[in-house]
Steps between C-alpha positions, in 0.01 A plus 500: 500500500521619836626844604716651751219679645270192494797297670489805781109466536524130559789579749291761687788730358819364632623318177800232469866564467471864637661402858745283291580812296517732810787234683672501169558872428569555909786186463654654167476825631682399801756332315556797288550725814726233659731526190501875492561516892804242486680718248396266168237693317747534212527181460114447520437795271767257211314158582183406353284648732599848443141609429388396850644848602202687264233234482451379894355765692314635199287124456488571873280779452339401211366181690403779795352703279291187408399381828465784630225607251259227596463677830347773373240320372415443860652804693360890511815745432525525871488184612741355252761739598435413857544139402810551339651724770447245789689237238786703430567782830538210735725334311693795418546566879630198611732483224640873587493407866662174496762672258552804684499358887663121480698476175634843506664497852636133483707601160555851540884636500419771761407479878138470561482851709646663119232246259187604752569856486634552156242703268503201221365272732195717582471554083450139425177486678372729266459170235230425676313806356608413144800788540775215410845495719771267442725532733566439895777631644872215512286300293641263227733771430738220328259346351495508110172694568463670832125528394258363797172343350591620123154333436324807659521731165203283383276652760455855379384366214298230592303799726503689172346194303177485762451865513471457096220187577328726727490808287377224176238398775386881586471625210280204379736405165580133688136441430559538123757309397554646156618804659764345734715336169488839311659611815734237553583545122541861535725465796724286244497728261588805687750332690713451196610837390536589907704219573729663178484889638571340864827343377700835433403598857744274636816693704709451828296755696125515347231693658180394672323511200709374239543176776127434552496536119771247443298291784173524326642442118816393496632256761388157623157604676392636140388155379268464827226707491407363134569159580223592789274622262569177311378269716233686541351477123607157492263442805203694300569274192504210686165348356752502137753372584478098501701205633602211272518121594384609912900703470488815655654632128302812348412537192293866370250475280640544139366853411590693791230789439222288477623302856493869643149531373342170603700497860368900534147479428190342283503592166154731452256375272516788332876400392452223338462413149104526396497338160733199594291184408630140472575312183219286409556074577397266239344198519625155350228520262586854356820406494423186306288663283778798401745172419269360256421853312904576517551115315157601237653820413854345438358224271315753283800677465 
């Protein structure tokens, strides 16, 4: 049966249905930001696609996290992180540009000599360094949401998300890949009793602290850095996880330690059984000649 990593080989690594899945998430999560900017979210949050809200960005990164990982089978630390920033910086400056310089003065409320001199129009370009600013100066200020780009709170963490990659591929543990799901698992685990301690921090006017806290555990962003991580074992396991029927469905292996332990490395010689030998075959004959003592013995009996 053939695998998802075998599929990738054949490919030359860029398998089926992951541009499908990339258009997908981008439309829904468009769709969910159109319904939260109009003044419905709500009503999205009561219809049936409530959990779009949670789930979206979060497979978002998990299918990064994915991708991404292949490229460090074919990137050094450095040049990875220069290939990522000349993917995402240029990107990130036309979008804060174009925002800041065209949109901002054709719907502003206040004259331009007041929106090109006013202090919050100077702090938005700091998004482009990851420092995330939401607002321009008479902009949508009657809108449900007078946020500009509300997508940008994604970025800090997507930064965040590489520096983890790079520090995996520095300190060597990408290139054993039992170490990176005791991490990911550990990351789970911990994250559990901080989310809980996180949740009584919550107050009208918290500090620094107890906000990055709440930023890091508690809100929204928390499910991002392990969906990263994710994606990431997912990609490692690959050569375990199969596709049925040519779908693009996965199914594990059934005993999910002994995937780990075939995907991670040969089993030694040394670990395997040494007095395991085969049941012996018999012939027609033999068996023939067992019938006719079994039938003897029952006569004389």
């Amino acid at each position: 049966m053939q695998t998802l990593g075998s599929a990738l080989d054949e490919q030359k690594g860029s398998g089926r249905g992951f541009d499908f899945l990339r258009i997908f998430l981008a439309t829904a999560i468009i769709a969910w930001h159109t319904a939260q900017l109009s003044g419905h979210l709500e009503m999205a949050r009561a219809s049936a696609f409530w959990f779009s809200e949670y789930m979206l960005v979060p497979m978002f990164f998990a299918l990064s996290g994915f991708l991404v990982a292949g490229s460090r089978m074919r990137l050094s630390a450095k040049n990875f992180l220069l290939n990522r920033a000349a993917r995402i910086v240029p990107a990130l400056v036309a979008d804060i540009v174009f925002a800041a310089l065209l949109i901002g003065p054709l719907v502003t409320t206040l004259p331009a000599s007041l929106y090109f001199t006013d202090a919050t129009f100077f702090s938005y370009f700091l998004n482009t360094a990851g420092w995330i600013h939401y607002s321009l100066p008479g902009v949508f200020e009657n809108n449900p949401s007078s946020e500009v780009n509300g997508a940008l709170w994604t970025v800090p963490f997507e930064i965040s998300c590489y520096v983890i990659l790079t520090g995996l591929m520095i300190s060597g543990a990408i290139k054993r890949p039992r170490l990176v799901p005791l991490f990911t698992y550990a990351v789970l685990i911990v994250e559990i009793p901080l989310r809980l301690m996180t949740s009584h921090l919550v107050s009208d006017h918290p500090s620094f602290v107890e906000k990055l806290a709440m930023e890091l555990f508690l809100h929204r962003g928390s499910l991002l850095w392990p969906s990263f991580l994710i994606g990431i074992v997912l990609y490692q396991l690959r050569y375990c996880a199969f596709l049925q029927n040519g779908c693009d469905w996965l199914s594990v292996c059934g005993d999910p330690c002994e995937c780990v332990w075939r995907c991670c490395g040969p089993v030694r010689q040394s670990q395997r059984p040494r007095h395991h030998t085969s049941a012996p075959r018999i012939s027609d004959r033999d068996d023939r000649a067992l019938a006719d003592a079994s039938s003897s013995w029952i006569r004389n009996r």
